[in-house]
TIBAZA-196986 format. One record per residue (C-alpha): residue number from 1; residue in three letters; x, y, z. Coordinates in nm, 3 decimals. Layout:
REM TIBAZA-196986
rec pos:NUM; code:ALA; x:X; y:Y; z:Z;
...
This chain:
REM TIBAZA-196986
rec pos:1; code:UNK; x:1.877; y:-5.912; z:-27.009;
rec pos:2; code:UNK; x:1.573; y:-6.079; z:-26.827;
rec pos:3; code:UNK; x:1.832; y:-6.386; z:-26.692;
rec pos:4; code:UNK; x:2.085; y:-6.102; z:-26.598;
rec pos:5; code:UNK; x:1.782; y:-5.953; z:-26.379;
rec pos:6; code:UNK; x:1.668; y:-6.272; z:-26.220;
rec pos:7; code:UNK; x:2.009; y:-6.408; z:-26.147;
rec pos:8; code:UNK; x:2.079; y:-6.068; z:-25.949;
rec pos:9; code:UNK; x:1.748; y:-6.053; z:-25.794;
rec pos:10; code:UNK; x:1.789; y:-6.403; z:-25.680;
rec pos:11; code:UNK; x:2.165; y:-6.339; z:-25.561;
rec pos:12; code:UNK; x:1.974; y:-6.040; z:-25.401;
rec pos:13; code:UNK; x:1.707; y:-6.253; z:-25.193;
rec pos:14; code:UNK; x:1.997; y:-6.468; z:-25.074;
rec pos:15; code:UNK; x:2.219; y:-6.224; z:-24.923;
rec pos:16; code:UNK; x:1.911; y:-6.039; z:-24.766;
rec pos:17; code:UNK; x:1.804; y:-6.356; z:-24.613;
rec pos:18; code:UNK; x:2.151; y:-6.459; z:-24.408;
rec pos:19; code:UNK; x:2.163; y:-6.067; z:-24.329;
rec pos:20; code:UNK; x:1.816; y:-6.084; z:-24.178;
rec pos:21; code:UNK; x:1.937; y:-6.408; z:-23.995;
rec pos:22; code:UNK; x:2.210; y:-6.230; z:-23.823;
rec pos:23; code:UNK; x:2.048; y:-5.874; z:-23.780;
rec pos:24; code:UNK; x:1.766; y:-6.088; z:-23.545;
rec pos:25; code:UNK; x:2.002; y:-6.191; z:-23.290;
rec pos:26; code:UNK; x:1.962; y:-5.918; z:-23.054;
rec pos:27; code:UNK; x:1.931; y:-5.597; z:-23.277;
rec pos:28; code:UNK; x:1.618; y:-5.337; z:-23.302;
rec pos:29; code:UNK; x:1.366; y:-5.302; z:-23.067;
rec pos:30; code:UNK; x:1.205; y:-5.572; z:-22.797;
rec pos:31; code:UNK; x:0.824; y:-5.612; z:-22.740;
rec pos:32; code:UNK; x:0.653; y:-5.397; z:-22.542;
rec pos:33; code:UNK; x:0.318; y:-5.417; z:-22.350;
rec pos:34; code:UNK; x:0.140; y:-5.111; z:-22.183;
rec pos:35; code:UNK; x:-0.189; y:-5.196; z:-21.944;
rec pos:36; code:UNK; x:-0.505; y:-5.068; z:-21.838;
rec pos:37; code:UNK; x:-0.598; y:-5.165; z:-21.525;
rec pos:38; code:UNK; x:-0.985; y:-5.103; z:-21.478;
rec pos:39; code:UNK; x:-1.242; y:-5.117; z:-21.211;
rec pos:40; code:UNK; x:-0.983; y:-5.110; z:-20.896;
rec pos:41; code:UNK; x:-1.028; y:-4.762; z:-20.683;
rec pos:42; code:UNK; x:-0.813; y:-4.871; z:-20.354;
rec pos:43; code:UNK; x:-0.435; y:-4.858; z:-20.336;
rec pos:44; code:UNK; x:-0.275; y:-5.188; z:-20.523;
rec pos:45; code:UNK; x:0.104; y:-5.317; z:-20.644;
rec pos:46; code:UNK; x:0.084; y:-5.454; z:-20.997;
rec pos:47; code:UNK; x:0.298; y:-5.734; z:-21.154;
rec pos:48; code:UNK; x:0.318; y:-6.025; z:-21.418;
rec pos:49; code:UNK; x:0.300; y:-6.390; z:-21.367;
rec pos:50; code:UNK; x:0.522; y:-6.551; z:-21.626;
rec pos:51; code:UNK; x:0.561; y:-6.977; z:-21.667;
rec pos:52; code:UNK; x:0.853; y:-7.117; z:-21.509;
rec pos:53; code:UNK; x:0.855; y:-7.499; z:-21.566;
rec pos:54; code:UNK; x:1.095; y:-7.584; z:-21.211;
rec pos:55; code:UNK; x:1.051; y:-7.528; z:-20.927;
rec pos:56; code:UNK; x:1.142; y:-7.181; z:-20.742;
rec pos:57; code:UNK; x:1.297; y:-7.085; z:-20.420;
rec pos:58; code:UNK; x:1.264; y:-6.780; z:-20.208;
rec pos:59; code:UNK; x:1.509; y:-6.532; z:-20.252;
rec pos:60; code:UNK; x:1.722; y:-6.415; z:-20.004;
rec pos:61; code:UNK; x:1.739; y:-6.048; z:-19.901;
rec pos:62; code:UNK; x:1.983; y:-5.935; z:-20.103;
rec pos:63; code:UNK; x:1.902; y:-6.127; z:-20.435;
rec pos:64; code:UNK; x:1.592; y:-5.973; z:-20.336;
rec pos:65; code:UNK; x:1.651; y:-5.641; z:-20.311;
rec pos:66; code:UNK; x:1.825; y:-5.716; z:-20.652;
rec pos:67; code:UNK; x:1.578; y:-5.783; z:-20.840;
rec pos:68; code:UNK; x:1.370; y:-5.484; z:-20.757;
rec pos:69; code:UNK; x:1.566; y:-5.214; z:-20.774;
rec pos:70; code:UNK; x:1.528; y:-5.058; z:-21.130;
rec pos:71; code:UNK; x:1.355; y:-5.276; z:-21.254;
rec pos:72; code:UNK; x:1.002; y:-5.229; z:-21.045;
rec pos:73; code:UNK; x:0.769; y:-4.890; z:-21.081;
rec pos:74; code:UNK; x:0.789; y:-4.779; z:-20.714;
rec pos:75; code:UNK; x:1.040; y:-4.865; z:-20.396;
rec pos:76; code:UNK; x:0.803; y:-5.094; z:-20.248;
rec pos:77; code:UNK; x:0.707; y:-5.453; z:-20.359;
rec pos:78; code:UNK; x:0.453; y:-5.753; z:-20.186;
rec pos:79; code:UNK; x:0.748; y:-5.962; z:-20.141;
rec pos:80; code:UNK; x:0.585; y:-6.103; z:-19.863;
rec pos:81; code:UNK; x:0.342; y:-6.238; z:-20.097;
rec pos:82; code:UNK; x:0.529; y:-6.297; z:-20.437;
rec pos:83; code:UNK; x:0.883; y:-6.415; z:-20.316;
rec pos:84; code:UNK; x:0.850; y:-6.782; z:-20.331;
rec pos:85; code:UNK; x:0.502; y:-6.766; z:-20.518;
rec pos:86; code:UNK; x:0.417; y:-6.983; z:-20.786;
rec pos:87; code:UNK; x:0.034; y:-7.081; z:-20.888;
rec pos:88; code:UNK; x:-0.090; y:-7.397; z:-21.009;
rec pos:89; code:UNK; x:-0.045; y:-7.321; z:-21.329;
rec pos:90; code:UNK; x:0.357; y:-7.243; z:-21.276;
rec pos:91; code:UNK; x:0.360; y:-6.901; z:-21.304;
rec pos:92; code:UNK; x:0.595; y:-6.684; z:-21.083;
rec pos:93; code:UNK; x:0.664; y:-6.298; z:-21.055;
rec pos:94; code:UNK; x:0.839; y:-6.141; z:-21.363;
rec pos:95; code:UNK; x:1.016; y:-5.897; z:-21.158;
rec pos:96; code:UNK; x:1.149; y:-6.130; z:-20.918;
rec pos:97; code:UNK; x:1.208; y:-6.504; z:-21.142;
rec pos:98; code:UNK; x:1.253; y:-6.391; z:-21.500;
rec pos:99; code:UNK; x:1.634; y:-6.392; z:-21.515;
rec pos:100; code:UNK; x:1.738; y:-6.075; z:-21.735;
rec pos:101; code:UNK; x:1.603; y:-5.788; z:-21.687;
rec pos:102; code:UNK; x:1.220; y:-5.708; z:-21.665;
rec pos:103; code:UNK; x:1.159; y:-5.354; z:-21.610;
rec pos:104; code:UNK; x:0.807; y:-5.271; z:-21.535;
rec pos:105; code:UNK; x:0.733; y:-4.925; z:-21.498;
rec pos:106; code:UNK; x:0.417; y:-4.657; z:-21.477;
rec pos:107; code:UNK; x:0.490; y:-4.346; z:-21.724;
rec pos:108; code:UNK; x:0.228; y:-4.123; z:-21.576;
rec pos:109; code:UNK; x:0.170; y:-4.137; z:-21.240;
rec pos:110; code:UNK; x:-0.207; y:-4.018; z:-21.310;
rec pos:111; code:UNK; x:-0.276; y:-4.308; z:-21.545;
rec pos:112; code:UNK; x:-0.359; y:-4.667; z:-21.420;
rec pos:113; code:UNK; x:-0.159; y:-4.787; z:-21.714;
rec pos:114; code:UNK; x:0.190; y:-4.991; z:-21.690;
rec pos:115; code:UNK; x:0.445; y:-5.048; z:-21.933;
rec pos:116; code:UNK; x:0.606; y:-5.373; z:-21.950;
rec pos:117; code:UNK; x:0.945; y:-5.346; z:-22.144;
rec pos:118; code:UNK; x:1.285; y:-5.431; z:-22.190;
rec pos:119; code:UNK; x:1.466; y:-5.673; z:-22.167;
rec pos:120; code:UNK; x:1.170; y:-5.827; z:-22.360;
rec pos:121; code:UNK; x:0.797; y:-5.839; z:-22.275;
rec pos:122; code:UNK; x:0.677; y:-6.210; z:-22.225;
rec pos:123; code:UNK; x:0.468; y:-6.403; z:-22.474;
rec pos:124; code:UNK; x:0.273; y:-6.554; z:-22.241;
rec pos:125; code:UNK; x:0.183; y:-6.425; z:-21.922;
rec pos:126; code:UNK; x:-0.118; y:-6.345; z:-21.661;
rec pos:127; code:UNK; x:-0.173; y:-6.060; z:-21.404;
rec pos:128; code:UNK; x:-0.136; y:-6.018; z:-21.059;
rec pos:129; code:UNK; x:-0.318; y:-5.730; z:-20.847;
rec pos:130; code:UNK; x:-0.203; y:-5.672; z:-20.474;
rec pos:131; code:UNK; x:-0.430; y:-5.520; z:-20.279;
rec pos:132; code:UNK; x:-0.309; y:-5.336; z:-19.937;
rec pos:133; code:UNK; x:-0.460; y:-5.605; z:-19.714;
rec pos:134; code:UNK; x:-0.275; y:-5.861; z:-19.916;
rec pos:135; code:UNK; x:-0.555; y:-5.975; z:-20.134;
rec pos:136; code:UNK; x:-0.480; y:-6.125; z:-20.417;
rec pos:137; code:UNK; x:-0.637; y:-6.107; z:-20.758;
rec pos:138; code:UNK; x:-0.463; y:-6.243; z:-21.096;
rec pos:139; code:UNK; x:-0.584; y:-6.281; z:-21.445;
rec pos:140; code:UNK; x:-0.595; y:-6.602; z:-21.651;
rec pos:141; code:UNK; x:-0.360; y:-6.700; z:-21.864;
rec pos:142; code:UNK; x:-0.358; y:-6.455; z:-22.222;
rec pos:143; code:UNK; x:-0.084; y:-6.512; z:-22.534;
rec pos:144; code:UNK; x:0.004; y:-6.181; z:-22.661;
rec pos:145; code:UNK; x:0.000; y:-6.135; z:-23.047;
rec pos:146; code:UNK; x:0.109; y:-5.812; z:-23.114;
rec pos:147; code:UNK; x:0.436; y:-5.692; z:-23.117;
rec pos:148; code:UNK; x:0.373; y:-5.380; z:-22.923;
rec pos:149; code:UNK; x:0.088; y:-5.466; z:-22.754;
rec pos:150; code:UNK; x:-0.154; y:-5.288; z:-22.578;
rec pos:151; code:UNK; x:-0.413; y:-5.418; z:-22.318;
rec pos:152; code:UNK; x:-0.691; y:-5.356; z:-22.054;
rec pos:153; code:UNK; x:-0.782; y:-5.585; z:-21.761;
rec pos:154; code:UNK; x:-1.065; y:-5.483; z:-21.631;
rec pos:155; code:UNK; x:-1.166; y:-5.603; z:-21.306;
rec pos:156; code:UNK; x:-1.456; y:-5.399; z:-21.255;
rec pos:157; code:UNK; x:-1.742; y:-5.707; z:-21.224;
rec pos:158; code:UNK; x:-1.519; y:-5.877; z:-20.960;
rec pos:159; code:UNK; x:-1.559; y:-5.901; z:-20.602;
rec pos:160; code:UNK; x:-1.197; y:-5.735; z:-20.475;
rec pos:161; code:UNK; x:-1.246; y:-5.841; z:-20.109;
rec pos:162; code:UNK; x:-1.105; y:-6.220; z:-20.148;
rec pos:163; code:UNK; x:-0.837; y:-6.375; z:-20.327;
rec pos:164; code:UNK; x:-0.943; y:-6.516; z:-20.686;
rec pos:165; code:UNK; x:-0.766; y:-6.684; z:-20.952;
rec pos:166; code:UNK; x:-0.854; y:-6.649; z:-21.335;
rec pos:167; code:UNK; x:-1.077; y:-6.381; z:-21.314;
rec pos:168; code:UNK; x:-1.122; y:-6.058; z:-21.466;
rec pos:169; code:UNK; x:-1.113; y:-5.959; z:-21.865;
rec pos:170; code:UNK; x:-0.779; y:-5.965; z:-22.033;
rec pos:171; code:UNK; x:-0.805; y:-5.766; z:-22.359;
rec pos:172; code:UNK; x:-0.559; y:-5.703; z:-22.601;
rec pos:173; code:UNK; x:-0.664; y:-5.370; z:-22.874;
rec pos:174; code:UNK; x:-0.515; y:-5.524; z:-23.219;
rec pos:175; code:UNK; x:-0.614; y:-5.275; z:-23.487;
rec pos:176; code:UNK; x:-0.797; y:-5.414; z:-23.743;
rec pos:177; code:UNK; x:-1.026; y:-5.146; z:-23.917;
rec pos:178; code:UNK; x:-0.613; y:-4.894; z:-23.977;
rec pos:179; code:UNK; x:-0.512; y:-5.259; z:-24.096;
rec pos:180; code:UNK; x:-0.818; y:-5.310; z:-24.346;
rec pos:181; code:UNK; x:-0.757; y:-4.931; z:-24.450;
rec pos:182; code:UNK; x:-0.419; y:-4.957; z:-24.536;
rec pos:183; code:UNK; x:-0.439; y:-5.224; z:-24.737;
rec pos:184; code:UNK; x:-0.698; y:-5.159; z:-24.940;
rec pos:185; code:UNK; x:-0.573; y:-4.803; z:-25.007;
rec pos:186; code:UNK; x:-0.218; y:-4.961; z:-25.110;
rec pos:187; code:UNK; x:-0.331; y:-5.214; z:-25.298;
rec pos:188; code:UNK; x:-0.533; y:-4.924; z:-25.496;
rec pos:189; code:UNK; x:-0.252; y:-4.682; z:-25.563;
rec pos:190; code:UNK; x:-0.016; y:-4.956; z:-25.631;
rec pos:191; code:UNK; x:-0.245; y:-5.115; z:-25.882;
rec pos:192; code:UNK; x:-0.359; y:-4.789; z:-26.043;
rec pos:193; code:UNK; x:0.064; y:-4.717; z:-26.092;
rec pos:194; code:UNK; x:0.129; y:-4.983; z:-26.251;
rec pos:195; code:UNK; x:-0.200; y:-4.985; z:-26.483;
rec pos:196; code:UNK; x:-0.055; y:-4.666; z:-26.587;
rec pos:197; code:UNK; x:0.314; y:-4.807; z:-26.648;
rec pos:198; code:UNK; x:0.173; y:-5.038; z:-26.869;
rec pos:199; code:UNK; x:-0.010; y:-4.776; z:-27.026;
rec pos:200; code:UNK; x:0.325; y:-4.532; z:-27.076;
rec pos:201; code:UNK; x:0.484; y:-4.868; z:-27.230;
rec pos:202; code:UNK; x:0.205; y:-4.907; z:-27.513;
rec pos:203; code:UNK; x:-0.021; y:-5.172; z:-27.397;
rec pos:204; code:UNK; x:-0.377; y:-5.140; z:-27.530;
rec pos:205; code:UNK; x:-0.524; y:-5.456; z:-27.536;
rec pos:206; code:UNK; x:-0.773; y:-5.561; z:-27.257;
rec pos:207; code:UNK; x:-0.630; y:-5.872; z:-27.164;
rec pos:208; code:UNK; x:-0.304; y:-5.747; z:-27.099;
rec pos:209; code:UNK; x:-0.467; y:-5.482; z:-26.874;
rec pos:210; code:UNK; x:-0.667; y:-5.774; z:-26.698;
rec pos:211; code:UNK; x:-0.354; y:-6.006; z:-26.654;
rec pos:212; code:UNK; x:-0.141; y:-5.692; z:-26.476;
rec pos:213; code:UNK; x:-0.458; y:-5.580; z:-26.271;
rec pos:214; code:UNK; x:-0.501; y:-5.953; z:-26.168;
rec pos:215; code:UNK; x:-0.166; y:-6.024; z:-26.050;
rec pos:216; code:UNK; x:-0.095; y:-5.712; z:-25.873;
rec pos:217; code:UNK; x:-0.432; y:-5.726; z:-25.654;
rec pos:218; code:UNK; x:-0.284; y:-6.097; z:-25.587;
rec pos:219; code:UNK; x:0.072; y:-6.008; z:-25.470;
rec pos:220; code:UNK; x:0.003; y:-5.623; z:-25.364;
rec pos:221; code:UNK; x:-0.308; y:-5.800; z:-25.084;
rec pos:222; code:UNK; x:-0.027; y:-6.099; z:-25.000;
rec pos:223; code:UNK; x:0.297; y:-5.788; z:-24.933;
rec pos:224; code:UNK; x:0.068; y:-5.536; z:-24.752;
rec pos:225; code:UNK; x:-0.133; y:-5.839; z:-24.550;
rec pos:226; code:UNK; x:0.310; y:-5.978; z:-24.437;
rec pos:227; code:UNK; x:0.430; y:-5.621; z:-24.395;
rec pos:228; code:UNK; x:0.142; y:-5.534; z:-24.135;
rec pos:229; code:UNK; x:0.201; y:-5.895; z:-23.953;
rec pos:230; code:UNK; x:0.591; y:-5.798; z:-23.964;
rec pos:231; code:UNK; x:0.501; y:-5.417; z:-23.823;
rec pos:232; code:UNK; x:0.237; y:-5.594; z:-23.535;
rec pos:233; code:UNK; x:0.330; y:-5.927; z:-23.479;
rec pos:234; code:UNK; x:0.736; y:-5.933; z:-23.582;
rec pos:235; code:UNK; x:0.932; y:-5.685; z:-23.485;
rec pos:236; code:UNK; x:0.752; y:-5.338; z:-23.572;
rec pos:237; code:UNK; x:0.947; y:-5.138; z:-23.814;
rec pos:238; code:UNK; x:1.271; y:-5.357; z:-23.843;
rec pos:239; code:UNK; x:0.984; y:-5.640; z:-23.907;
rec pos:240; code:UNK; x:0.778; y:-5.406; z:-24.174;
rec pos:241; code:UNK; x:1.128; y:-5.345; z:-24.351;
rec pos:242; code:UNK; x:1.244; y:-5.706; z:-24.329;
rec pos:243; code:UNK; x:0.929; y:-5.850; z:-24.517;
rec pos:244; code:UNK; x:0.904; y:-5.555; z:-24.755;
rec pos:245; code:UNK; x:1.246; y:-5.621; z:-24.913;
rec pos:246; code:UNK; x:1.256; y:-5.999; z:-24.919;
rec pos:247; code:UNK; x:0.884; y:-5.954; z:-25.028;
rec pos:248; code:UNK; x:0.987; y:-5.718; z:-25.308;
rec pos:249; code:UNK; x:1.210; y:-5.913; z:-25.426;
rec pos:250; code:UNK; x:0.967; y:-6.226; z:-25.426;
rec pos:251; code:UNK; x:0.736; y:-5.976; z:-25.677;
rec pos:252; code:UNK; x:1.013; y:-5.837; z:-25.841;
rec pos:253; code:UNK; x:1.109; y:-6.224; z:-26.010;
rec pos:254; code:UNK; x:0.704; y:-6.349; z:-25.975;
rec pos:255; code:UNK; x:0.593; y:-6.063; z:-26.240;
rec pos:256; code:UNK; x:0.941; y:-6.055; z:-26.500;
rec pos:257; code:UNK; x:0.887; y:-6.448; z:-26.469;
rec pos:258; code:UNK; x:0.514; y:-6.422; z:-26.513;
rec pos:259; code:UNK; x:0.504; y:-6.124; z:-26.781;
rec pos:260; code:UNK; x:0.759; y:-6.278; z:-26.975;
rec pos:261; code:UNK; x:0.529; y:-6.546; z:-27.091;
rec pos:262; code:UNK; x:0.166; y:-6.435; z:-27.042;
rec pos:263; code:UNK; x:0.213; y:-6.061; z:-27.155;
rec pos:264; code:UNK; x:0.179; y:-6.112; z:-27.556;
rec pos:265; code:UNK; x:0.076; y:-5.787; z:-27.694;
rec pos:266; code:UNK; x:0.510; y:-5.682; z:-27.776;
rec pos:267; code:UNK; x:0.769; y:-5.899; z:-27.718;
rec pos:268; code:UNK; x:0.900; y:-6.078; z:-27.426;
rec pos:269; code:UNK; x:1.177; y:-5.885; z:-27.335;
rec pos:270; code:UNK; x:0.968; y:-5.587; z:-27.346;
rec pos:271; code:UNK; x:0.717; y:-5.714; z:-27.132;
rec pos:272; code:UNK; x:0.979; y:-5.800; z:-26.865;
rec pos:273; code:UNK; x:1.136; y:-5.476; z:-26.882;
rec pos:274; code:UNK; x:0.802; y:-5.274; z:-26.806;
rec pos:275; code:UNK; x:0.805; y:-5.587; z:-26.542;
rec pos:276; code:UNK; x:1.092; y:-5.452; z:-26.354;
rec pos:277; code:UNK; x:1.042; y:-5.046; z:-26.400;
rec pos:278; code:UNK; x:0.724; y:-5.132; z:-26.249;
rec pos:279; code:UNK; x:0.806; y:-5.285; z:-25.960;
rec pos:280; code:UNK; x:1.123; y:-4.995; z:-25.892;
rec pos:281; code:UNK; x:0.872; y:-4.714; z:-25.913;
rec pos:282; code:UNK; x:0.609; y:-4.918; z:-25.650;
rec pos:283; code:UNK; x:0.930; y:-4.991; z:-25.437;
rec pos:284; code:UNK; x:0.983; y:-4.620; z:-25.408;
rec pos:285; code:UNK; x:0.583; y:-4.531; z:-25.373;
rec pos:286; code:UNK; x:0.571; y:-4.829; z:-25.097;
rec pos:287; code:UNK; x:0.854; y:-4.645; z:-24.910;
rec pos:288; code:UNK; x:0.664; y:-4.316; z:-24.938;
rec pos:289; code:UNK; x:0.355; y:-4.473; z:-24.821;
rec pos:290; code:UNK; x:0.471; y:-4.685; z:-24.540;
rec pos:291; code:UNK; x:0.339; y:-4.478; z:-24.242;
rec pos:292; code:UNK; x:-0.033; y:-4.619; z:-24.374;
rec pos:293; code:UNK; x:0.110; y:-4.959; z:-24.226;
């Protein structure tokens, strides 16, 4: 029975993995980045500076005219000032160099926020500010980490009335204290479960109770610590799901494997059946709790 459970669970891992191969093509949903801009109280255009390793020419009034329309917040754009604009660095408009599209837009009007989305917000990237006598301000160079990011600049220590490069503070809000929560209260209810399982299935000695505890807190921390970096950093929920079922299945053959051989209070097939009822009824709590993530 325990071979006939590892050889499908195996078979299993296999299939999910060249499905998840083809699924990331160009299915679910694309990055997303929504800013704050902070400390600006005049009129200004907004855009993003993305790396282009060539050099760029100025577009033409038509390509122009291309480019901007539906894909920029508002009618007007600085193309005086960003067609044909590339820093030292190498970085060039978004809205005007990026090649697909690169919608940037401004969901409430009232807000100084902006919302950079599809075709796919940029990994790495700086700011520009346009002011309405042409001066320009852009932040330095920030990586984004998240998967749906959000950010403030905040440019209220800077002096707006010349051009400057690099200046400003580029934050990105990555949550760490819902992370810290989450895991620690699914690694609880997970590990209290199963303690229980192993109760239902006539386990009494210490050690076994010790050995179950041990290895759940182990692989419980290492699932809920991959399934928030898929959630943040991977792909949000198509990223969460992806690493929760290959990472299931990883648990799934680590404990039968494990309790197999170290479980010796009944008999090994035993042991590997409460294995894999275990790990079904935390499958179906982990899908119940997932919204901690």
């Amino acid at each position: 029975m325990g071979k006939r459970i590892i050889s499908f669970l195996v078979i299993t891992f296999i299939l999910f993995s060249f499905l998840a191969l083809d699924i990331n093509a160009d299915m679910g949903p694309k990055s997303t980045i929504d800013i704050e801009i902070i400390g600006v109280d005049q009129p200004y255009y907004f855009d993003v500076l993305i790396y282009e390793s060539n050099d760029i020419e100025i577009l033409d009034l038509f390509d122009l005219a291309n480019e901007i329309e539906g894909n920029y917040y508002q009618d007007d754009y600085p193309s005086d000032i960003l067609n044909g604009y590339q820093d030292e660095d190498g970085f060039v408009s978004r809205t005007l160099y990026n090649g697909i599209p690169a919608i940037l837009s401004k969901p409430d009007d009232s807000k100084e926020i902006y919302h950079v989305g599809y075709f796919s917000a940029p990994k790495t990237f700086k700011i520009v500010i346009i002011l309405d006598d042409d001066t320009m301000i852009t932040s330095k160079i920030i990586d984004r980490k998240l998967f749906q990011s959000t950010m403030t600049y905040d440019l209220s220590d800077v002096d707006l009335s010349f051009n400057q490069q690099d200046v400003g503070v580029l934050t990105e809000s990555i949550p760490y204290t819902h992370v810290s929560i989450s895991l620690l209260i699914r690694v609880i209810i997970t590990v209290g479960v199963e303690l229980l399982i192993l109760f239902a299935y006539n386990y009494r000695r210490k050690e076994s109770y010790m050995i179950v505890g041990l290895t759940n807190l182990v692989t419980q921390t290492l699932l809920t610590v991959f399934m928030a970096i898929g959630f943040y950093a991977w792909g949000s929920f198509f990223g969460l799901l992806g690493v929760l079922i290959l990472g299931e299945i990883l648990v799934f053959i680590t404990e039968i494997l494990l309790y197999g051989y170290v479980l010796k209070e009944h008999s090994r097939s035993k042991a590997m059946g409460y294995a894999f009822i275990a790990n079904v009824i935390t499958l179906i709590l982990t899908f119940l709790t997932i919204g901690f993530i």
